[in-house]
C-alpha positions as CSV (number, residue, x, y, z in Angstrom):
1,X,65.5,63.8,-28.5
2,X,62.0,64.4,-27.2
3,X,62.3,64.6,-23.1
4,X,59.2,62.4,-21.7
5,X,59.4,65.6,-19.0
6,X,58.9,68.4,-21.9
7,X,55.9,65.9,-23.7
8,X,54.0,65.4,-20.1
9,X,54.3,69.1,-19.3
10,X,52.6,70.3,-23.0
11,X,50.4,68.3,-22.5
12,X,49.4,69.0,-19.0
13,X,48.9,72.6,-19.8
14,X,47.6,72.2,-22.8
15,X,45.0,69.6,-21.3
16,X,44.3,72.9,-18.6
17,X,44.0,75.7,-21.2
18,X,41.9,73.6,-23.1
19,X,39.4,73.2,-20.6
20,X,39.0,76.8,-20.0
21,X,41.8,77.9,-17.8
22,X,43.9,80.7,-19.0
23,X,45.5,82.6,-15.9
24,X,48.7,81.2,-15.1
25,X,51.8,82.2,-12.8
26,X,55.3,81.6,-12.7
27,X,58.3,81.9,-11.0
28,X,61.7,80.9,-12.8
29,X,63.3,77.9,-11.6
30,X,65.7,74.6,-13.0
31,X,63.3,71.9,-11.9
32,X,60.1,73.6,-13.4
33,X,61.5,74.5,-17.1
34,X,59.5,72.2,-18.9
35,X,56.0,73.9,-17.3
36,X,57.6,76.7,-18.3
37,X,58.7,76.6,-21.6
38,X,54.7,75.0,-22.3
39,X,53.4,78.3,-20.4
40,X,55.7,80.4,-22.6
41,X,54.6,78.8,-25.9
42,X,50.9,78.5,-25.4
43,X,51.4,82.7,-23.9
44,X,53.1,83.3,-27.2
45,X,50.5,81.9,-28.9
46,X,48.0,84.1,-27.0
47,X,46.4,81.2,-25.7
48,X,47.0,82.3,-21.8
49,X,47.7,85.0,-19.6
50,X,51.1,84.7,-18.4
51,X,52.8,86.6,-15.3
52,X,56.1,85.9,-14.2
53,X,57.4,87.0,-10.5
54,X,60.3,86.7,-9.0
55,X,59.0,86.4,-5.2
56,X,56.8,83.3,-5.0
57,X,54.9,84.2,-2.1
58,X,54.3,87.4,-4.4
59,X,53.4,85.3,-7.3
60,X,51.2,83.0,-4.9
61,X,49.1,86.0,-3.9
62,X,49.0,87.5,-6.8
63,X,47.7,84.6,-8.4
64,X,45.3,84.5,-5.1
65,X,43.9,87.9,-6.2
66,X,43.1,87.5,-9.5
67,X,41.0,84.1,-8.7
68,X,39.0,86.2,-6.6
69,X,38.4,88.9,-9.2
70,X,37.4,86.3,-11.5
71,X,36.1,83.3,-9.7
72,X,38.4,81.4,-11.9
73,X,41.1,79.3,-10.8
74,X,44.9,80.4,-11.5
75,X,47.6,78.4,-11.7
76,X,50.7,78.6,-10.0
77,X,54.2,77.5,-11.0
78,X,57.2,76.6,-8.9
79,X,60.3,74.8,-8.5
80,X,61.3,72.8,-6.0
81,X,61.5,73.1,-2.4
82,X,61.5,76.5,-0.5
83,X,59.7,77.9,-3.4
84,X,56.6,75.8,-2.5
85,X,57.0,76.6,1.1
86,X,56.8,80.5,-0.2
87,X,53.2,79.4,-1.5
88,X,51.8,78.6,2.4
89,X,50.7,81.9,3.2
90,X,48.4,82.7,-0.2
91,X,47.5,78.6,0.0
92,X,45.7,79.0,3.6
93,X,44.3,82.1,2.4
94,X,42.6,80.6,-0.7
95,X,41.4,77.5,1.9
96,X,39.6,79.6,4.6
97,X,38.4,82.1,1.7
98,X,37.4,79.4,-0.8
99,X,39.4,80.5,-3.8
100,X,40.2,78.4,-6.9
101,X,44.4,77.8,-7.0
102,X,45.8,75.0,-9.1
103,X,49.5,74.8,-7.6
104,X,51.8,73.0,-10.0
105,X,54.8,72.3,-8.0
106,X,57.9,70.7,-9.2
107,X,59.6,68.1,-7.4
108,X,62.4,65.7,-7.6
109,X,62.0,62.2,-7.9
110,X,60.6,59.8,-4.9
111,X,64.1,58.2,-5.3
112,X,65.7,61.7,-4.5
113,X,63.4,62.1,-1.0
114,X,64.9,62.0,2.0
115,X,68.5,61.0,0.4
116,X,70.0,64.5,1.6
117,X,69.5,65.7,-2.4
118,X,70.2,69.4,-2.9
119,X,66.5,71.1,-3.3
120,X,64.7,68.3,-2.1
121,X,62.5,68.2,0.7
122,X,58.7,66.3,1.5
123,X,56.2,68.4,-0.4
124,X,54.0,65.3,0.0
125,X,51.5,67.2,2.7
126,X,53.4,70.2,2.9
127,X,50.1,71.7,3.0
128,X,48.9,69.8,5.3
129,X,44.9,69.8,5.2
130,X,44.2,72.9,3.0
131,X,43.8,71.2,-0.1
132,X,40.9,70.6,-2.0
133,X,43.2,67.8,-3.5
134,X,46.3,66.5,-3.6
135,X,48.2,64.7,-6.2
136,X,51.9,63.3,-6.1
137,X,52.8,62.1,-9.9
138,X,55.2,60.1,-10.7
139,X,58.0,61.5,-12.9
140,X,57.3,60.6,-16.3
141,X,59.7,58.4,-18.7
142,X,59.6,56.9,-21.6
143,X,57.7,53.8,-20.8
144,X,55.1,55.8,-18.9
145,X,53.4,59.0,-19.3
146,X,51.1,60.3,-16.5
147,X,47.3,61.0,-18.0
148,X,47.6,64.5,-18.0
149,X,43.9,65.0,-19.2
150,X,42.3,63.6,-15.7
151,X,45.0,65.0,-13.9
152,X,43.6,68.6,-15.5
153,X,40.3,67.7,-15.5
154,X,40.3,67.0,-11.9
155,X,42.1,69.7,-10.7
156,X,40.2,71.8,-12.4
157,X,37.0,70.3,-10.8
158,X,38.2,70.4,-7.0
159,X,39.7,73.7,-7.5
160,X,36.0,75.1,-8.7
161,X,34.0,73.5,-6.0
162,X,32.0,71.3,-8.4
163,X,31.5,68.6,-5.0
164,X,32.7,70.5,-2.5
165,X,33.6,74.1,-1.5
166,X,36.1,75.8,-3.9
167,X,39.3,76.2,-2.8
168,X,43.2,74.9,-4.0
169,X,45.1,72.0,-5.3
170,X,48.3,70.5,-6.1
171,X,49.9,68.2,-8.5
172,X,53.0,67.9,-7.3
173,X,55.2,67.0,-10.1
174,X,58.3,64.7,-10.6
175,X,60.5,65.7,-13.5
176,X,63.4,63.3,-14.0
177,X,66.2,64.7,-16.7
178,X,66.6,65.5,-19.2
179,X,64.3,68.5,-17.9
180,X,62.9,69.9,-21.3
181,X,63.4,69.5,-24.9
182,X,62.5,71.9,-27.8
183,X,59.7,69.1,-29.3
184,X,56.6,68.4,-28.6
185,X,55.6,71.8,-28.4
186,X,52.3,73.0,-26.4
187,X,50.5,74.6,-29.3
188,X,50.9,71.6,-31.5
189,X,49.4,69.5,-28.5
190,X,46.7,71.7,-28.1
191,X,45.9,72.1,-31.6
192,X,45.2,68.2,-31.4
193,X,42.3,68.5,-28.3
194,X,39.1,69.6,-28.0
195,X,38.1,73.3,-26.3
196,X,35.7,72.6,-23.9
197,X,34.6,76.0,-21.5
198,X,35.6,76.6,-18.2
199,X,34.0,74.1,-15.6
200,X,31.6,75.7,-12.9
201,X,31.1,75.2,-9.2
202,X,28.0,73.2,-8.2
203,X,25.0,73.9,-8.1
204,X,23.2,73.3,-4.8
205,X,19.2,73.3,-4.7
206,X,18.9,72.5,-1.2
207,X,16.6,75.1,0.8
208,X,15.7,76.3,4.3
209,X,12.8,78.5,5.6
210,X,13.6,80.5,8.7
211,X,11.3,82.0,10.7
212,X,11.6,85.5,11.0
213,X,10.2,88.7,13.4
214,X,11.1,92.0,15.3
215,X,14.1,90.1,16.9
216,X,16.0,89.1,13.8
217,X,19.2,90.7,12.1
218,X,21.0,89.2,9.4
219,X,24.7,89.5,9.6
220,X,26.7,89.6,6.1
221,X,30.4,88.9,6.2
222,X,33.0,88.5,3.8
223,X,31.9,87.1,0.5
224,X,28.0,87.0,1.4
225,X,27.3,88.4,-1.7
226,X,23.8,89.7,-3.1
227,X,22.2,86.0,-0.9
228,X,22.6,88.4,2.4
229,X,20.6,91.6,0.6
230,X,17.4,89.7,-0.7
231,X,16.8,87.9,2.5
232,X,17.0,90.9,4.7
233,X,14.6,93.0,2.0
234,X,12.8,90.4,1.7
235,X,11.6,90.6,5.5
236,X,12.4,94.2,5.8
237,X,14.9,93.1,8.6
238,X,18.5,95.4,9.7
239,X,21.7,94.1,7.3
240,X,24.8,94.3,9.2
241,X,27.1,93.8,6.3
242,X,30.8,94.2,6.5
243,X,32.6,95.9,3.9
244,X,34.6,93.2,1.7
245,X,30.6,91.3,2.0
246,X,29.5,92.3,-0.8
247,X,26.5,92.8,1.1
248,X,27.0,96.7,2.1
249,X,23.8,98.3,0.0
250,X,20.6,98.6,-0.2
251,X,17.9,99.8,1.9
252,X,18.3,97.6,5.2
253,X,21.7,98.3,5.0
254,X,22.9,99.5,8.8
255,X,26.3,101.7,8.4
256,X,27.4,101.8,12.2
257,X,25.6,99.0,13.2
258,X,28.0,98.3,16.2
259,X,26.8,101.6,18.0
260,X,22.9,99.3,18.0
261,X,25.1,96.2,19.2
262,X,26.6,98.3,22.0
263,X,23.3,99.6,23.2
264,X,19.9,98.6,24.3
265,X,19.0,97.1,21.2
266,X,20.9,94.4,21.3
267,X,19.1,92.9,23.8
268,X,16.0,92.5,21.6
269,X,17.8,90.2,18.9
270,X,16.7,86.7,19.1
271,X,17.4,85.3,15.9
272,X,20.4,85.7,13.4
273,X,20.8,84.9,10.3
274,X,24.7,84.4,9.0
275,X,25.5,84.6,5.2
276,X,29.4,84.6,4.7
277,X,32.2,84.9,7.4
278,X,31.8,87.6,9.5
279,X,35.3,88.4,11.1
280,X,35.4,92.8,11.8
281,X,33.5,93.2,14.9
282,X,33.6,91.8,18.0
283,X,30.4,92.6,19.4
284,X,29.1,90.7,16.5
285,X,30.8,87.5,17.1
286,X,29.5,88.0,20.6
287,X,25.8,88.3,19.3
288,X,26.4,84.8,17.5
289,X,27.9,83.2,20.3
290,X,24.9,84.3,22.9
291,X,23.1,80.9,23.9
292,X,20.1,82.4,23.8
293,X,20.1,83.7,20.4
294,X,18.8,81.6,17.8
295,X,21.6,81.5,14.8
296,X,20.6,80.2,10.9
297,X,23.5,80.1,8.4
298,X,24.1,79.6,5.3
299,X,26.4,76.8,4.2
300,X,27.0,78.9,0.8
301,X,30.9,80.3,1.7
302,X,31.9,77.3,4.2
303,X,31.5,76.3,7.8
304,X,31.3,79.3,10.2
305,X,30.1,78.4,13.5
306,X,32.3,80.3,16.3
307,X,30.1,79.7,19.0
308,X,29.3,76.0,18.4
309,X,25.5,77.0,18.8
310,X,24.2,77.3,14.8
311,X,20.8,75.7,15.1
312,X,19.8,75.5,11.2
313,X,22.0,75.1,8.1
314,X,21.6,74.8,4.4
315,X,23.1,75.7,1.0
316,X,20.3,78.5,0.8
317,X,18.3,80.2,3.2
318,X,14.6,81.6,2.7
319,X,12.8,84.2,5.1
320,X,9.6,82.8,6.8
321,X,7.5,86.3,8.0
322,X,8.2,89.8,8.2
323,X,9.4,92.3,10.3
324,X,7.7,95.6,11.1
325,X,9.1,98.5,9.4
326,X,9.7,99.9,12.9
327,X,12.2,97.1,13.8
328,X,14.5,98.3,10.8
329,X,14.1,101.6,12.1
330,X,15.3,101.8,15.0
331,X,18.4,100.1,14.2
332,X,18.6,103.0,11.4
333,X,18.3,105.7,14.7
334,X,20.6,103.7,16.5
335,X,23.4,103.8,13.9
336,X,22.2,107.4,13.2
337,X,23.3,108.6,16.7
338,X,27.0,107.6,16.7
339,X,29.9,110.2,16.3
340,X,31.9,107.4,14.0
341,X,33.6,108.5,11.4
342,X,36.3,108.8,9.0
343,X,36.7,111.4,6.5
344,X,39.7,109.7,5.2
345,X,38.2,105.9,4.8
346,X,35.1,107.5,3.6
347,X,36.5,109.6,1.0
348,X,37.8,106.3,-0.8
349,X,35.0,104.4,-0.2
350,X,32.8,107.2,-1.5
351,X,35.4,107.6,-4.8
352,X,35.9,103.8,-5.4
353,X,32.9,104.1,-8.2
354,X,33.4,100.9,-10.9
355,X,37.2,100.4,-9.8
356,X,37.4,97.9,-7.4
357,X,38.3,98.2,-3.8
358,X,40.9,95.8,-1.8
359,X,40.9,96.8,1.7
360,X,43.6,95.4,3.8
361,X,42.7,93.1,7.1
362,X,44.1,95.8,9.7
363,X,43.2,98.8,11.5
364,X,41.3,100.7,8.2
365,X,38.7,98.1,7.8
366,X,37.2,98.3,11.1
367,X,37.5,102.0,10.7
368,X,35.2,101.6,6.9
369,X,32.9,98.7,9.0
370,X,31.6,101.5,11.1
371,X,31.3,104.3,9.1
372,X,31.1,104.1,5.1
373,X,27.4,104.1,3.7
374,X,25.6,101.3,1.8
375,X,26.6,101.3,-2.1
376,X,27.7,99.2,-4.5
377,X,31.4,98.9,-4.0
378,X,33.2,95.9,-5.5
379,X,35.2,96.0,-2.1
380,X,37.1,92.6,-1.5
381,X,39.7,91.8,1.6
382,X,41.6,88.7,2.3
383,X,39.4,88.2,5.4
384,X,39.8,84.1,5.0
385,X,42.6,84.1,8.1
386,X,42.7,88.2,8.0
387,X,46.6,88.5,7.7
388,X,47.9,91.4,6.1
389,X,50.6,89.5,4.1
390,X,51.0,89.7,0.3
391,X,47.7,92.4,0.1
392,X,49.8,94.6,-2.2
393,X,50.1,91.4,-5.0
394,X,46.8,91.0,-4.0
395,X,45.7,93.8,-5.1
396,X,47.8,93.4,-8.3
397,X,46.4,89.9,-9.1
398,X,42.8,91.7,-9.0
399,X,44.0,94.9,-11.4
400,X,44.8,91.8,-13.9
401,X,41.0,90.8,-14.1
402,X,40.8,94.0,-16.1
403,X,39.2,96.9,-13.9
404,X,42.1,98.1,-12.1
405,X,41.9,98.2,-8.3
406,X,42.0,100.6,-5.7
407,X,44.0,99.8,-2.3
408,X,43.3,101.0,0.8
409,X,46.0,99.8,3.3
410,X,48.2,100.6,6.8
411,X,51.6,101.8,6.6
412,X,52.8,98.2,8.3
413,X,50.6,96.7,5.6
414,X,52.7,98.5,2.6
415,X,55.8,97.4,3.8
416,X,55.1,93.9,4.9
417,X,54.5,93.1,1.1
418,X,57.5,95.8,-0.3
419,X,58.6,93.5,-2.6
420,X,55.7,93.0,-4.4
421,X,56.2,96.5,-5.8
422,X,58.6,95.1,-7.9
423,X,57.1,95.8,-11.0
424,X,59.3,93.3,-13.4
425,X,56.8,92.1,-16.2
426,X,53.8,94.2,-15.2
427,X,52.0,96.6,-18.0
428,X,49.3,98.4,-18.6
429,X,48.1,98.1,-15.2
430,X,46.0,100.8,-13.3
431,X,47.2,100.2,-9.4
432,X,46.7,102.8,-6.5
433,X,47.8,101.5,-2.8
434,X,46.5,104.1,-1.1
435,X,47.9,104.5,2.5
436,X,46.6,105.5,5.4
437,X,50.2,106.1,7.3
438,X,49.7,105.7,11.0
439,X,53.0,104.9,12.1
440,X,52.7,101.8,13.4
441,X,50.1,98.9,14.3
442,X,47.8,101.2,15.8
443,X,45.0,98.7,15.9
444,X,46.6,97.1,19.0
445,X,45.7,100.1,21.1
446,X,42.4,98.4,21.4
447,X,43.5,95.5,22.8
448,X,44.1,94.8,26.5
449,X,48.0,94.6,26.3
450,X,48.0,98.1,25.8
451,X,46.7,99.0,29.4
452,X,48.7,95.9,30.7
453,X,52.4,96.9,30.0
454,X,54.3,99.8,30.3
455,X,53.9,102.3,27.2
456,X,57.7,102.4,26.2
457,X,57.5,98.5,25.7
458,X,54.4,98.5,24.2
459,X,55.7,101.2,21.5
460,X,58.6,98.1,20.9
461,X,56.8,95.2,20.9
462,X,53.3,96.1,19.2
463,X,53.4,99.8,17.7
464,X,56.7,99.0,15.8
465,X,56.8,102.8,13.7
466,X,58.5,102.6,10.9
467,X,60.8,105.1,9.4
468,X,61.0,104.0,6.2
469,X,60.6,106.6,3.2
470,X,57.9,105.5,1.2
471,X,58.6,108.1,-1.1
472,X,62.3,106.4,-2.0
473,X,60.6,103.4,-2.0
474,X,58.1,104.3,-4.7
475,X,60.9,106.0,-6.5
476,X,62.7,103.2,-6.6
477,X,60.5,100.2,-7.6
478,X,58.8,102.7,-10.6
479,X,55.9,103.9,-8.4
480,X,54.0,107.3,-9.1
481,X,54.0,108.8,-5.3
482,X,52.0,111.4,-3.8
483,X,51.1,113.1,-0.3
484,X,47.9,114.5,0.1
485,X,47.4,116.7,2.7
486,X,43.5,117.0,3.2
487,X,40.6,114.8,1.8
488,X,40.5,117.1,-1.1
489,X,43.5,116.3,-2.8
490,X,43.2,112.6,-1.9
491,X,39.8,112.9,-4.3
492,X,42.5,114.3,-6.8
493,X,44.9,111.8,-6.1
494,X,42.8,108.8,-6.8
495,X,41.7,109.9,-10.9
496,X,46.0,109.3,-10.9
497,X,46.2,106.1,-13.9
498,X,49.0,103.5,-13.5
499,X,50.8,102.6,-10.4
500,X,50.5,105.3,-7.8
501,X,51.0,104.9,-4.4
502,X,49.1,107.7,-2.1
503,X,50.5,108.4,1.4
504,X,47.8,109.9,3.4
505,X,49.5,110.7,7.2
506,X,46.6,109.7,9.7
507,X,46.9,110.7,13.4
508,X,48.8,107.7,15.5
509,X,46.6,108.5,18.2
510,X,43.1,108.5,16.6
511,X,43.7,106.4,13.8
């Protein structure tokens, strides 16, 4: 007997690999076994890429990183309730960073809500507004089928950006039983459609001039991409460009441009121009929010307007004038006279070469933000709400797209994502996480709690060393593990293929 579950769930994934999609992930689960018996068949087929995880929030992130590798949306599988809920941390990462997720998520049936049935709960807005779109389908039977095709077709669309920004969205799918059946099969379904290629995000035409002089700076956070680059060499005007930009290279590049924003300089910039979402520094979020300063951004990567004083917007921005060569300059002296540095952060920066570069949202990234020099490193960080959670599947999602990746994380970092390690249905994979072990949340020693409260309670409450043996750790989840002792065997560390974890001992004090 053909299950009207089984014959809407070939045909919903065959409808999505169709159209161009062919990253999927999946944990196991009872409600979801028609999605994955499709995913499995289509996989077989080698019509998909499939990765199955036991950890959803794993899965969710490691889904997240390989959408941002690839611009392409990746779809996520999951039973019902507390296995969506596991989804909530990569979802509102891939909302405020604009990444493509399609969420499949399994549900009972309406009738089922709010009845006290076991592994039900509401996952009607259990993402609340972070959606893109949101879809609650009625279980199929055998008088009605959903239209899987504009369900797909849609999802696809949102998820892309193709009206709006990019960003995720569910179906959230009622299976009644029977659950699955052996017939219809994905791969005769698909064999029956057309292949169309991959949808892309919209295109927007809409242009601004700015005016620009001696008083302007463009800033360049996360995601600003190559926009941030040909508008300040364009007007030959200082780049500060964060590292996970894209933005860090070329020649008005500034390395530590925080030691100009700290100094005399600062006072001279009247005009900023924004490309991206700047989050690293705080004395640049206090340049955008100064009331006399004139600030331009770029609507490109989302809304970003932290001081409620952005005078022009548009889709793309287009320098008006040029700066004097002697403007660039002196933010180039500036930055030239700081005592900033990090042999160990630049030592991977400098090494990362074609392999991509995931640097984690804690203590090390400020650390690269004020030291590393401009080049072209594919350097990405899941700077969309800056949590550290799930950055080791992260970082495993974006080794999938094909290059490999390089990780450069905190100790707290490491083990805050542990069981992501777990290297169940992974292959052929070239991961390094390499750690900079500080014992502890050392970033908090720059904030004012640390002068406010007695040392022995700040130690408990925001240091928190670990003592956990990384080593045992690595051992025991298949890891490769080495301990460097100086920056030259970290160079030798890092030509290490597969999945090597590095643990680099950094000074708690001076981290």
């Amino acid at each position: 007997m053909i299950s009207p579950s089984q014959q809407f769930a070939a045909t919903l994934i065959a409808e999505l690999v169709s159209k161009g999609v062919r990253n999927f992930y999946i944990s196991p689960g009872a409600r979801s076994q028609a999605l994955a018996i499709a995913v499995g068949q289509l996989a077989g087929a080698g019509k998909l890429s499939l990765t199955v995880r036991l950890d959803e929030r794993s899965l969710a992130f490691t889904a997240l990183g390989r959408a941002i590798a690839t611009g392409e949306p990746s779809v996520v599988i999951t039973t019902s309730g507390t296995a969506v809920a596991n989804l909530h941390p990569a979802v509102l990462e891939a909302h405020h960073s604009s990444v493509p997720l399609i969420l499949l998520t399994a549900d009972r049936p309406s009738e089922l809500r709010g009845v006290g049935a076991n592994q039900t709960t509401n996952q009607v807005g259990i993402f609340a507004n972070c959606l893109r779109s949101f879809v609650d389908v009625p279980a199929a039977r055998p008088s009605s089928i959903p239209d899987a095709g504009s369900l797909a077709a849609n999802a696809i669309a949102n998820s892309m950006g193709t009206s709006s920004q990019a960003g995720p969205v569910q179906l959230n799918l009622q299976f009644v039983e029977p659950l699955s059946s052996s017939e219809p099969t994905a791969s005769s379904v698909l064999s029956a459609l057309e292949s169309s290629p991959l949808a892309s995000g919209a295109e927007h035409e809409e242009l601004l001039e700015i005016e620009v002089d001696d008083h302007t700076v463009v800033i360049a956070g996360a995601d600003a991409g190559t926009d941030a680059v040909r508008f300040a060499e364009k007007a030959k005007l200082p780049l500060f460009a964060e590292p996970s930009s894209g933005s860090r290279y070329g020649s008005s590049a500034i390395v530590n441009y925080q030691a100009g924003l700290l100094g005399p300089l600062a006072k001279q910039v009247r005009r900023v121009v924004v490309f991206g979402k700047p989050t690293l520094s705080r004395p640049i979020i206090a340049l955008i929010k100064n009331s006399s300063v004139y600030v331009a951004k770029s609507r490109k990567h989302g809304k970003f307007d932290v001081g409620h004083n952005t005078i022009a917007s548009a889709w793309q921005l287009e320098p008006k004038g040029l700066a004097s060569s002697s403007w660039l300059e002196s933010w180039k002296e500036a930055a030239a006279s700081s005592d900033a540095r990090s042999e160990f952060v630049a030592a991977v920066w400098d090494g990362a070469g074609s392999v991509p570069l995931l640097i984690g949202a804690s203590n090390l990234i400020r650390v690269a933000d004020s030291c590393v020099k401009p080049a072209t490193v594919r350097a990405y960080s899941n700077r969309g709400l800056s949590g550290i959670d799930g950055t080791v599947a992260t970082a495993i999602g974006i080794a999938q797209a094909g290059a490999g990746v390089r990780a450069l994380i905190g100790d707290l970092t490491l083990l805050h994502d542990i069981g992501s390690l777990n290297l169940s249905g992974l292959r052929n994979l070239n991961v390094q996480l390499i750690v900079g072990n500080d014992s502890g949340g050392q970033i908090f020693r720059k904030l004012e709690v640390a002068k406010t409260i007695q040392a022995d309670l700040f130690k408990q409450l925001f240091l928190t060393p670990q003592t956990v043996n990384i080593e045992a750790a690595a051992s025991a989840f298949g890891w490769q593990y080495v301990k460097p002792e100086s920056v030259a065997e970290l160079s030798e560390a890092m030509k290490l293929d597969g999945f090597v974890i590095i643990d680099y001992q950094l000074d708690s004090e001076n981290a």
